[in-house]
ZAMARGU-4260 file (C-alpha; in steps of 0.2 Angstrom, whole numbers, plus 5000, padded with zeros to 4 digits):
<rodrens>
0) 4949/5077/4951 | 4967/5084/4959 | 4983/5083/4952 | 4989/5071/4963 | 4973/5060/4956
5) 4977/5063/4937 | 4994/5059/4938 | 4992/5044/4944 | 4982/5038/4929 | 4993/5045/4917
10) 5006/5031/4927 | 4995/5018/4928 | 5001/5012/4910 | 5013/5023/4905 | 5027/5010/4909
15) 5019/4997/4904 | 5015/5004/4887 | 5032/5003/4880 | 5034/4985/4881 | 5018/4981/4869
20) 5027/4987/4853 | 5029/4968/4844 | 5025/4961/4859 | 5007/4954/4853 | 5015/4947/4838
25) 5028/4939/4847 | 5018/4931/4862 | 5002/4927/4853 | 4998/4909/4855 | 4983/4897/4856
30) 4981/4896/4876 | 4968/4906/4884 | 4980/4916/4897 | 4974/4929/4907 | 4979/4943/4920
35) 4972/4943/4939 | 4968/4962/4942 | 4982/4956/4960 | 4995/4956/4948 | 4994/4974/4949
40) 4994/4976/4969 | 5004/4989/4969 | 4994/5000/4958 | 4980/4993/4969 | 4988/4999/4984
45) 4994/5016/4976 | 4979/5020/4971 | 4968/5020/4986 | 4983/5029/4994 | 4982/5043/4982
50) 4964/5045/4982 | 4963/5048/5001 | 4949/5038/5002 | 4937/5045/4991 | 4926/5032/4987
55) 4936/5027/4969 | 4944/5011/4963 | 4964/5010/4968 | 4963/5004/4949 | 4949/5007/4939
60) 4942/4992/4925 | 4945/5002/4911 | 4964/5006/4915 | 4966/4987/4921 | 4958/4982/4905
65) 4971/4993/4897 | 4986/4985/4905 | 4978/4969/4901 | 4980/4974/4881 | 4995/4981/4883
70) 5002/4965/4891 | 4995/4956/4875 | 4984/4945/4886 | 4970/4935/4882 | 4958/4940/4895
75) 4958/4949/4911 | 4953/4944/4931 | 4945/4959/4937 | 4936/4964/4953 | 4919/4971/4957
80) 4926/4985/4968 | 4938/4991/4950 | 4920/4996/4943 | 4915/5014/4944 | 4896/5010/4942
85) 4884/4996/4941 | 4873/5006/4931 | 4869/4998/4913 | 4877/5012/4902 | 4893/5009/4913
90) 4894/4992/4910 | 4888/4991/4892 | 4904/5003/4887 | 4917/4991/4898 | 4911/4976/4889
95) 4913/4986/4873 | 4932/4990/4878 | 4935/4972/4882 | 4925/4966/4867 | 4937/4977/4856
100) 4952/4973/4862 | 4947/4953/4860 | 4947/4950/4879 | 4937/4935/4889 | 4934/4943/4907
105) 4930/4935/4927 | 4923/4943/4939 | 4931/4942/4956 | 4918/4944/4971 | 4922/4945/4989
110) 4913/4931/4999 | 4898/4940/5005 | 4889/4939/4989 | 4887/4918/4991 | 4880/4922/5010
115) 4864/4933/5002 | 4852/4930/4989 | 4853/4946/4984 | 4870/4950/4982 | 4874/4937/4975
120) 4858/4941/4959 | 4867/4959/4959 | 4884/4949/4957 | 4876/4937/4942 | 4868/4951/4935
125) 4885/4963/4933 | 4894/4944/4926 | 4881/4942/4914 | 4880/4960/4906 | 4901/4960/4905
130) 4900/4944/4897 | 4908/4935/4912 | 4904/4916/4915 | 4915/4912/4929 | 4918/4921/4946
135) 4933/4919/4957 | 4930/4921/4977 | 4940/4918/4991 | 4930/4916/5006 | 4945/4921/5017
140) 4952/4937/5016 | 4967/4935/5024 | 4978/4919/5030 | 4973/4903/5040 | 4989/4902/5052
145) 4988/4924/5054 | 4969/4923/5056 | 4964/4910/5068 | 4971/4907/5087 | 4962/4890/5090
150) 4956/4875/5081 | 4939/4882/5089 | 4941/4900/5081 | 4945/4887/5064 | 4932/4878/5063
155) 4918/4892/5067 | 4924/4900/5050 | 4923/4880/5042 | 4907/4877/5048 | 4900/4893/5043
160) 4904/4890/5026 | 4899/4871/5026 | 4882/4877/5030 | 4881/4892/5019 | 4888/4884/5002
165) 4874/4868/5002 | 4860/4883/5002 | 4868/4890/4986 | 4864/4877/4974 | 4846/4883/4970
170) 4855/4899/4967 | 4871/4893/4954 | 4857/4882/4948 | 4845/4894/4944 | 4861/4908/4937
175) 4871/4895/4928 | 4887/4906/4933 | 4901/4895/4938 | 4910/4899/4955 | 4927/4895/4958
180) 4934/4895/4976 | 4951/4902/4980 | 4963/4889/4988 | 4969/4907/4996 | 4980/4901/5012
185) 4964/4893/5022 | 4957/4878/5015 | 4969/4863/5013 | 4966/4854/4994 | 4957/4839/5003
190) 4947/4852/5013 | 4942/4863/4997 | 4939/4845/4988 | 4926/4841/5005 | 4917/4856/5004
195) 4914/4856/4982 | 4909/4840/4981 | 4895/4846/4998 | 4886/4855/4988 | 4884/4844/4973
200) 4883/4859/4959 | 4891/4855/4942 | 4892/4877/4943 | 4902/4877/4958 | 4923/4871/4957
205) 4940/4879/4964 | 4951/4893/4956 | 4965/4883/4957 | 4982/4894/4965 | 4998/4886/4958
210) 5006/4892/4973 | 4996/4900/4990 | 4996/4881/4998 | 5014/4879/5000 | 5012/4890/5016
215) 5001/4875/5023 | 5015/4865/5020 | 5006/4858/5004 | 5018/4854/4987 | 5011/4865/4973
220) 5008/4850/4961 | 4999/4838/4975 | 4987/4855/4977 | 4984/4856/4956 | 4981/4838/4955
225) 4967/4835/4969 | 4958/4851/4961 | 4959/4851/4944 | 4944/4840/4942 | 4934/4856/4950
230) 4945/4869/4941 | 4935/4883/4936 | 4947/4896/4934 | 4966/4897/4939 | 4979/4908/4948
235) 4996/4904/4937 | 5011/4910/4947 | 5027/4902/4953 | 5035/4903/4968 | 5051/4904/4976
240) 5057/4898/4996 | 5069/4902/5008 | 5070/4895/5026 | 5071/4908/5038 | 5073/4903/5059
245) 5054/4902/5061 | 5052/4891/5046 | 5052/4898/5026 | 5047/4914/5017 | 5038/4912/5001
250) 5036/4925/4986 | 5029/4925/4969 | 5043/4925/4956 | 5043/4928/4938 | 5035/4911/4929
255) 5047/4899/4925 | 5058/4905/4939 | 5053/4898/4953 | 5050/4879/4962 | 5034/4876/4953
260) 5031/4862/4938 | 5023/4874/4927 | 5020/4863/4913 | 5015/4848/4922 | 5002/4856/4932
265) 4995/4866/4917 | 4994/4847/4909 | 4986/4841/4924 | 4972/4855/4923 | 4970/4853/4906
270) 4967/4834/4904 | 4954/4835/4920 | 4945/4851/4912 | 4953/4855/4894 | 4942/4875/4895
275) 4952/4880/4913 | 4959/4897/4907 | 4975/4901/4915 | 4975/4918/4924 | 4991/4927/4930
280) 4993/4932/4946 | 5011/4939/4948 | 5011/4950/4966 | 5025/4960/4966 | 5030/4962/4986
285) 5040/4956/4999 | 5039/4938/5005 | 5026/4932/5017 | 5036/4924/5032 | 5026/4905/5034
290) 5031/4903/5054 | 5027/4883/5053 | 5041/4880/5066 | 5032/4892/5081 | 5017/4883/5088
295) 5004/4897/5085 | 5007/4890/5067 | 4997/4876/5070 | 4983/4883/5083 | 4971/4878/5069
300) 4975/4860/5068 | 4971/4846/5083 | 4992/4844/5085 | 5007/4849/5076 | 5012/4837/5061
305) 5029/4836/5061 | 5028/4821/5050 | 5020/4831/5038 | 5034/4846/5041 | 5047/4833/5037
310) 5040/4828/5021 | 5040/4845/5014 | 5058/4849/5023 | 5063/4833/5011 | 5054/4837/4996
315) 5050/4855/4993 | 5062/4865/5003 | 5076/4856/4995 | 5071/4865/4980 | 5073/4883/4990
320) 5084/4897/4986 | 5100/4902/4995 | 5098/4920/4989 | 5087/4933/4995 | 5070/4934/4989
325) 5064/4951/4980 | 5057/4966/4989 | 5049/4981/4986 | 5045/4991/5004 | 5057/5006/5004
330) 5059/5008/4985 | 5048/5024/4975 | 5031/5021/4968 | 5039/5023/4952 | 5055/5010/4955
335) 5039/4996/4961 | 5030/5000/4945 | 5043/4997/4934 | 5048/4978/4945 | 5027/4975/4943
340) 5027/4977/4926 | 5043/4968/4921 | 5036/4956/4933 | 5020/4953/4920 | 5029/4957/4907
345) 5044/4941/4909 | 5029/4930/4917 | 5021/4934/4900 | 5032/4931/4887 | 5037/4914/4897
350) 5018/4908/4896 | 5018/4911/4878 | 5034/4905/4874 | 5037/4891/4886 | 5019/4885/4891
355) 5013/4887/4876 | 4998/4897/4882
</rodrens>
């Protein structure tokens, strides 16, 4: 392992270690609240960069789990790709780790493990020996309006999916593992609604995102109340807007601060399914430009909706900021470490404190 490598680690918690003296005490409350492995992007990101590719997680479990104690969480989000093993002996110690430091853990798996038997036994199998019972997936990596050039290009990806899902049941049947599906900037709530209820599996819901449906012009508590009867897991954030001359830029802000009706949407996902735990994900970066006024913004619907762009010009974008929103581009590794985990560390403290979590 190089220097470069090691020193790395040593940062991964050493900021964030300073703000767990009393913090436990202070924050502890009855909610089950977790933190999505994403709320630590740019460790993530840092990471692979400073590994040149090696082969090694950009942040590896047992330091997420770590960050996750030191945040005084409940529970932690974590991805397959943070584990450095498979192998029994691996996992048995990082169940251990979570075990003592009184965390619940979800397993986050990209997509391809619902389209092969086999990867998605592997996938159930790793779950089961971490003690997991629910896996988030987002069946799009990236973002409908940047991904897509035509309603045709749309719906292959939708159709793909409407065929594939239905031959899962035997599967989340036979596992008993609870899948939650990302509303992650592809699938409308009514859409994400349609293709749950296909398949017609109690095993198989939505990880609700409080905020990634905005950018299809979606308000974030119409979103949380068509899905909470699916919720399986959750992505708690808030967001902030600002119209720009192609349409609004969207970030994640620090809870409590943002447009979102925290409270209400927390209620609305409790009184549907009162177990949902609610699972931070606070991405500290610049905002995501949501171009809904050029055309190529809606090549993946039959026409443009300005009906439905009016509505949320009249409803959600009069609750937009005038100020700038937070970046991070330009600024050292150790100046965006130190915004991440004040970030967590105020979205934290507002869950306890405010949401009662």
């Amino acid at each position: 392992m190089g220097e470069g490598r090691r020193s790395f680690l040593r940062t991964l918690g050493g900021t964030a270690l300073g703000l767990a003296s009393g913090a436990r005490a202070a924050m502890a409350g009855p909610g089950r609240y977790g933190i999505a492995f994403t709320s630590f992007a740019v460790r993530l990101q840092r990471g692979r960069d400073l590994i040149h590719g090696a082969g090694e997680p950009g942040l590896p479990a047992d330091a997420f789990v770590d960050l996750c104690r030191t945040f005084a969480a409940d529970g932690c989000q974590l991805d397959l790709a943070q584990l450095a093993s498979t192998e029994p002996a691996y996992l048995d110690g990082l169940r251990r780790r979570l075990t003592e430091g009184g965390l619940f853990v979800e397993l986050s798996v990209s997509a391809s493990a619902l389209e092969d038997d086999q990867r998605f036994a592997a996938a159930a199998d790793v779950a089961r020996r971490l003690g997991a019972t629910r896996l988030r997936v987002a069946l799009l990596n990236g973002r409908r309006y940047q991904d897509f050039r035509s309603l045709a290009a749309w719906r292959e990806f939708a159709d793909h999916w409407r065929r594939t899902l239905p031959r899962l049941k035997p599967l989340l049947d036979r596992h008993r593992l609870a899948v939650g599906l990302e509303n992650h900037k592809d699938w409308r709530a009514d859409e994400l609604v349609e293709l749950i209820q296909s398949v017609d599996s109690p095993f198989l819901g939505a990880c609700i995102d409080f905020g990634n449906n905005l950018s299809l012009l979606e308000d974030p508590l119409e979103t949380v109340t068509k899905l909470a009867p699916y919720a399986v897991t959750t992505h708690l954030k808030d967001m902030a807007v600002r119209p720009y001359d192609r349409g609004f830029q969207m970030s994640e802000v620090p809870l409590g601060t943002g447009l979102c009706p925290l409270a209400r949407m927390i209620e609305i996902i409790r009184g549907a399914r009162p177990e949902t735990p609610f699972v931070l994900e606070m991405i500290t970066r610049d905002p995501l430009d949501i171009p809904c006024l050029d055309d190529v913004y809606w090549a993946t619907y039959p026409k443009r909706d300005d009906a439905l762009l009016e509505q949320f010009r009249s409803t959600v974008l009069t609750r937009a900021t005038t100020e700038p929103l937070p970046r991070v581009s330009g600024s050292s590794l150790e100046a965006m470490i130190a915004a991440e985990d004040e970030n967590v560390r105020l979205s934290t403290a507002f869950a306890r404190q405010s949401l009662h979590l």
